[in-house]
Structures are given as structure tokens and as C-alpha cells.
C-alpha positions as CSV (number, residue, x, y, z in Angstrom):
1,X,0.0,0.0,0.0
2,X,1.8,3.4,-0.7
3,X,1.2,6.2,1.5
4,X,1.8,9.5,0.9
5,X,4.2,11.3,2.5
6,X,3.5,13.1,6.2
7,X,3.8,16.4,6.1
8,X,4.9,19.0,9.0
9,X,2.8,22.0,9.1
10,X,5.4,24.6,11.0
11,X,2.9,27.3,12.7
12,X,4.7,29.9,13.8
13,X,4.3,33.8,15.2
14,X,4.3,35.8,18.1
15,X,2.4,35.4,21.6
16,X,-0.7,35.9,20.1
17,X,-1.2,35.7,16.8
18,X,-3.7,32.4,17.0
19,X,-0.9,29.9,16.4
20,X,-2.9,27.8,18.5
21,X,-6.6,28.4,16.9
22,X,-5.4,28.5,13.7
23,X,-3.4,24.9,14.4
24,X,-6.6,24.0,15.4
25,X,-9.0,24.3,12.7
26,X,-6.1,23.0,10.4
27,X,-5.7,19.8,12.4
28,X,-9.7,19.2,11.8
29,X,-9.0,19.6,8.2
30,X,-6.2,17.3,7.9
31,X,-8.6,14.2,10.0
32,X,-11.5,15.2,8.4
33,X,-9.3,14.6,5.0
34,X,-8.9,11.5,6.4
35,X,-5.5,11.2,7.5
36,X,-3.7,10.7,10.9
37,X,-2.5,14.1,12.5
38,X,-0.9,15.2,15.7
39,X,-1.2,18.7,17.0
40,X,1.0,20.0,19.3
41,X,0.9,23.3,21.1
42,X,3.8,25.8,22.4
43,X,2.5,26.0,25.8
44,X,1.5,22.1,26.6
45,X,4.9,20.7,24.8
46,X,6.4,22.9,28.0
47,X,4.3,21.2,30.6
48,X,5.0,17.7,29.7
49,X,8.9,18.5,29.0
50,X,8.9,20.2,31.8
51,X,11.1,23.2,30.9
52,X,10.8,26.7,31.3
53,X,12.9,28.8,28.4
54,X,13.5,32.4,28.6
55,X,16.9,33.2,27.2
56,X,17.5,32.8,23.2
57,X,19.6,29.9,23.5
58,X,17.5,28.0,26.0
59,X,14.7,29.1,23.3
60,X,16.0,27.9,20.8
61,X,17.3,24.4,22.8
62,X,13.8,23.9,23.4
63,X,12.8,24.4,19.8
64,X,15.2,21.6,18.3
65,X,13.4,19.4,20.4
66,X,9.8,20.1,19.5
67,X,11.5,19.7,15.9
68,X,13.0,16.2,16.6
69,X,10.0,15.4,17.6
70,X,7.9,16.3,15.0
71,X,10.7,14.8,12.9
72,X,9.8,11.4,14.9
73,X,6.0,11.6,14.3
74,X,6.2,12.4,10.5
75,X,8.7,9.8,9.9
76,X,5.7,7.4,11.1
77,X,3.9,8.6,8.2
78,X,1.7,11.0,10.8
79,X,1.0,14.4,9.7
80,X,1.9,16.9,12.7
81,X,0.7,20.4,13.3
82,X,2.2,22.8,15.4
83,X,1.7,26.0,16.8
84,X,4.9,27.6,18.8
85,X,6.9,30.8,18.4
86,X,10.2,29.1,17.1
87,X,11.2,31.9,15.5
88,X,14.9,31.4,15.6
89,X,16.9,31.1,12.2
90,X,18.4,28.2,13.2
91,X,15.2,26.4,13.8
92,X,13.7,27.1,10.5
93,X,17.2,26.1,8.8
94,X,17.5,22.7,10.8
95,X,13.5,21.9,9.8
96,X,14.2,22.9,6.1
97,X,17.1,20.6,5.7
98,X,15.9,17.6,8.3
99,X,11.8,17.1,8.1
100,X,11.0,16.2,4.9
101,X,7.3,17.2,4.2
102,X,8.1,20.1,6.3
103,X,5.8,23.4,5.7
104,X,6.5,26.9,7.1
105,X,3.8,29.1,8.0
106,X,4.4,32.6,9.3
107,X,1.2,34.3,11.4
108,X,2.7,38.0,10.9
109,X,0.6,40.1,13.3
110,X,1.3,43.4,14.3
111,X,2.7,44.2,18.1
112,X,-0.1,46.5,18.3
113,X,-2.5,44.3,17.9
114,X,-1.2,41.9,19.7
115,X,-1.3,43.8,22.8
116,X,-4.0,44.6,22.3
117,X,-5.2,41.2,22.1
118,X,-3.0,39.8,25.2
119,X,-4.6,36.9,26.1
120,X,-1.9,35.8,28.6
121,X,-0.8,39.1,29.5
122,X,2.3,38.8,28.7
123,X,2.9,42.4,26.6
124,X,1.5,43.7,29.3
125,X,3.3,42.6,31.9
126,X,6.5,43.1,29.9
127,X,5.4,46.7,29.1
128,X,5.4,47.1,33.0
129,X,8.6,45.8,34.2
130,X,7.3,42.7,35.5
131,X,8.6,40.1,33.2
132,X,11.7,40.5,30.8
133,X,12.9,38.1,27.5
134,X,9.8,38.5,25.7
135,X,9.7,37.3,22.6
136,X,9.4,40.2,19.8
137,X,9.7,42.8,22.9
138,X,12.8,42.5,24.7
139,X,14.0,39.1,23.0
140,X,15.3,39.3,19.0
141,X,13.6,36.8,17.6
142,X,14.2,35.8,13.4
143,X,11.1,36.2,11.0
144,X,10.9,33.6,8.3
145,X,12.9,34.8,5.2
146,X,10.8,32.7,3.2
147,X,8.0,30.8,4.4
148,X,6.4,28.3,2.2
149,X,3.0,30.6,3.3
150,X,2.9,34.2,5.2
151,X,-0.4,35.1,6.5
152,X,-0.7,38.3,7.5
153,X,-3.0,39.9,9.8
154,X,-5.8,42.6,8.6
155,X,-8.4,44.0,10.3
156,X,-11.9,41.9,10.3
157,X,-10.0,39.1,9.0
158,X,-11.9,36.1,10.7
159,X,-10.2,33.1,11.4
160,X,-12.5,31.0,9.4
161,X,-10.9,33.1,6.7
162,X,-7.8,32.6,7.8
163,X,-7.8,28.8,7.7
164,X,-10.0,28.6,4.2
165,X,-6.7,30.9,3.2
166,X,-4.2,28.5,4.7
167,X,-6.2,25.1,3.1
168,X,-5.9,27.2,-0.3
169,X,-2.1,28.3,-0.1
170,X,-1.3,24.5,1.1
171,X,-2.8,22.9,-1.5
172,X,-0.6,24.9,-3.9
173,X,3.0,23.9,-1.8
């Protein structure tokens, strides 16, 4: 029986952006298409690793992981979607050259918005003093130079928009 090959859907922005919703509804799409998908999330691939990373390199220690690991699943012939930050050149380099099947996808939302959306008050808190290595604030982070799709954020876009807009662009990669 051939099988096509997994595929690694790399979804990636600031705190924010709706890494995780839009992960979401595109992990329904792939199982409803019928294949096998794992979605992993930023914020639980912490708790069960147990790990806190603040600094860039402990960032970006972290993220190697979460890549082997999606690495791992794929090469099962599982697709994986995942939502973290992971914006660190070296991440997107070593997932280019190492996870075959492997699709970037850059949520490019403006730091105004995003503080004003907040949900984990994190912008705010840095704003104040109160934390520090925030990513995109305080912490350099790398922006795609290329990813395979860039979705950017525009007022009233809806994320049912969003996602019809991602299914379209992936179809096309």
C-alpha cells in the first residue's frame, strides 16, 4: 500500500497571533481529509517537557526538540501540526534541511495588535517591568525569510478566513 508522505505543518508567530486556533482548525482539516495528524501546542509541549525557556539559546534548545520530535512523528507517516513561536533562524534552517514534508507558516501580526489582544498578559506585563525576555519585545527573535505561506494579519479578517486561506495556499505547496 503506498502512502503519501507526512507532512509537517510549521505554525509559527508571536504570543498571540492564533498559532494555536489557527493549528486548530487545520488539524480538523487534515482528519477530516482522512489522514492521521498530531497537533501540538507551544504551551503544553512545555508542561510535559517540563522546561521553562527564557533566554535565546535556551529558546532555541527547546525548539530543536519540539523539531525532533515532529521529525519522529512524521517519519511514522503522521502528519503533525504545530503551533509555537520558534522563530529562531536556526530552527527554521535545521526543519528545512531535516523534516521532509516540512511546511513553514508565518502568522505576521502586528505588536499593536497583539497587545491589544493579550490573552496571557504577557505584553503587558512586559510593558510594566514585570517580566523580561519576551519574545518580539525585549527578545530578538528571526522572521521567516521565506515561508512556504505568510499570512498576514488585517483587520476583520476572521479566522474561518484565515484557515480557508491556509487550506488554499497548502494545497498549492
Amino acid at each position: 500500500m503506498e502512502r503519501k508522505q507526512a507532512s509537517c505543518y510549521w505554525i509559527t508567530g508571536l504570543s498571540g497571533s492564533g498559532k494555536t486556533t489557527l493549528s486548530t482548525f487545520l488539524a480538523d482539516h487534515v482528519r477530516s481529509s482522512g489522514r492521521a495528524v498530531v497537533q501540538l501546542d507551544g504551551d503544553e509541549l512545555r508542561g510535559v517537557l517540563a522546561t521553562d525557556a527564557y533566554t535565546r539559546e535556551e529558546r532555541i534548545a527547546i525548539g530543536m526538540r519540539y523539531s525532533r520530535l515532529c521529525k519522529l512523528i512524521a517519519s511514522q507517516g503522521i502528519d503533525v501540526v504545530i503551533g509555537v513561536i520558534g522563530l529562531f533562524e536556526e530552527i527554521h534552517r535545521w526543519n528545512r534541511e531535516n523534516i521532509p514534508g516540512y511546511i513553514e507558516v508565518f502568522i505576521d501580526t502586528p505588536m499593536d495588535e497583539l497587545q491589544r489582544r493579550d490573552p496571557k498578559g504577557i505584553y503587558a506585563r512586559a510593558q510594566s517591568g514585570n517580566i523580561s525576555n519576551v519574545a518580539g519585545v525585549d527578545l530578538e527573535v528571526d522572521y521567516p525569510a521565506d515561508p512556504h505561506i505568510h499570512l498576514r494579519w488585517e483587520e476583520g479578517k476572521e479566522v474561518h478566513i484565515m484557515t480557508a486561506e491556509l487550506v488554499e495556499k497548502i494545497a498549492s505547496c
